[in-house]
N, C-alpha and C positions, 0 to 999 in steps of 0.2 A: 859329739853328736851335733850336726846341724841344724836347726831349727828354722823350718819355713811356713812363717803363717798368711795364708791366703784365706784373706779378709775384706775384700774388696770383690768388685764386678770387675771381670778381665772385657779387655780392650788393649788397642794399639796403642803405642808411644805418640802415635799422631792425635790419640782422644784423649791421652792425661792431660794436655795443658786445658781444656774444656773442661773435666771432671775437679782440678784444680782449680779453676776460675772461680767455682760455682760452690767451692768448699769443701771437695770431696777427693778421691782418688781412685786408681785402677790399678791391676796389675797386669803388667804386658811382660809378651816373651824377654824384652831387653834389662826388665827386672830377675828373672830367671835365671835366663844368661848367667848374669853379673853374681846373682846369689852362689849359684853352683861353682863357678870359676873361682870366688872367694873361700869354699872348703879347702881347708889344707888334706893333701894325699894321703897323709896319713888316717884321717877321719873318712871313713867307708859306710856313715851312717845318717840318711835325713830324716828328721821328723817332719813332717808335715800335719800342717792343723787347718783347716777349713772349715768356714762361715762363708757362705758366700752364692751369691742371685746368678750367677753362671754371665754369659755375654757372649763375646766374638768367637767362632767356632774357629776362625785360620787361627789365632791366638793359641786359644785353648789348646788345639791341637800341636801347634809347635812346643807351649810347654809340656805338654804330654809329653813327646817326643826327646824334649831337653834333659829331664829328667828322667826319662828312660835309660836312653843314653849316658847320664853321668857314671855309670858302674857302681855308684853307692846302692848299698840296700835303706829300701826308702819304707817307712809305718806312715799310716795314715789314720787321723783321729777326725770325724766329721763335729764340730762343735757348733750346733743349731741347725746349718743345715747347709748341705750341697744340692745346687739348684743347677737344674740345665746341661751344659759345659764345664760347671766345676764336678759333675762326678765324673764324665772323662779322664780329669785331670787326678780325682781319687783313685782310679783305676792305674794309675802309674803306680803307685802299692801294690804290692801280690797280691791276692784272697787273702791267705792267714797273715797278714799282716796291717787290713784294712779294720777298722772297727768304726762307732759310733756312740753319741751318749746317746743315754734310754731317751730322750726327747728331742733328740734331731730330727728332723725332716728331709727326705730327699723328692725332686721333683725330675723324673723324664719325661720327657714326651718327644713325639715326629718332630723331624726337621721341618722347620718354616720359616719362611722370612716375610716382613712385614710389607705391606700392600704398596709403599710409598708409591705414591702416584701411579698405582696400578688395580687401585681397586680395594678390595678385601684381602688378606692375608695371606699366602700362598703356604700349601702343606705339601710332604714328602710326594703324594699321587699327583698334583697339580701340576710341579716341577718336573715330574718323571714325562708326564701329558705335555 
């Protein structure tokens, strides 16, 4: 069984050296990549374990995608909490195969992106507008 713990804010390969600078780190699709491609064939099985503040949606969304795509059957264990983007990325899990401890926390909400130099914060209606 594979083991993938995502514990970190997802972001691009272009943000880990920033996130690194500053004493921290991220996880991007090219970590993903690398993890899946490293299961041997014969292992049809990942664990995934998640902590973690959510980030980059193009990110998030390719490793959704990456992991979909590997053809292993994948479990999902939320540990404290999946925020934003990383429950996207839980939802790579089937239903019966997702779970939670009793004190996780999960956070959705509308898609937004931040005001930079636009003002106030933009939500899913604003963008549609």
């Amino acid at each position: 069984m594979a083991k993938l713990r995502i514990y970190n804010d997802i972001d691009s390969q272009d943000n880990k050296f920033w996130y690194q600078w500053w004493g921290g780190n991220c996880v991007c699709f090219q970590d993903i990549d690398a993890f899946a491609a490293s299961i041997p064939k014969d292992d049809d099985t990942i664990d995934m374990r998640i902590f973690c503040n959510g980030g980059s949606v193009v990110e998030g969304w390719a490793i959704y995608d990456r992991l979909r795509q590997s053809g292993k059957k994948i479990s999902c264990t939320v540990e404290g909490k999946a925020a934003s983007m990383a429950t996207i990325i839980m939802l790579a899990a089937p239903k019966e195969s997702r779970k939670a401890y009793e004190n996780a926390a999960f956070l959705l909400h509308n898609p937004w992106v931040p005001g930079w130099g636009l003002g106030d914060q933009l939500n899913a209606k604003d963008l549609k507008n």
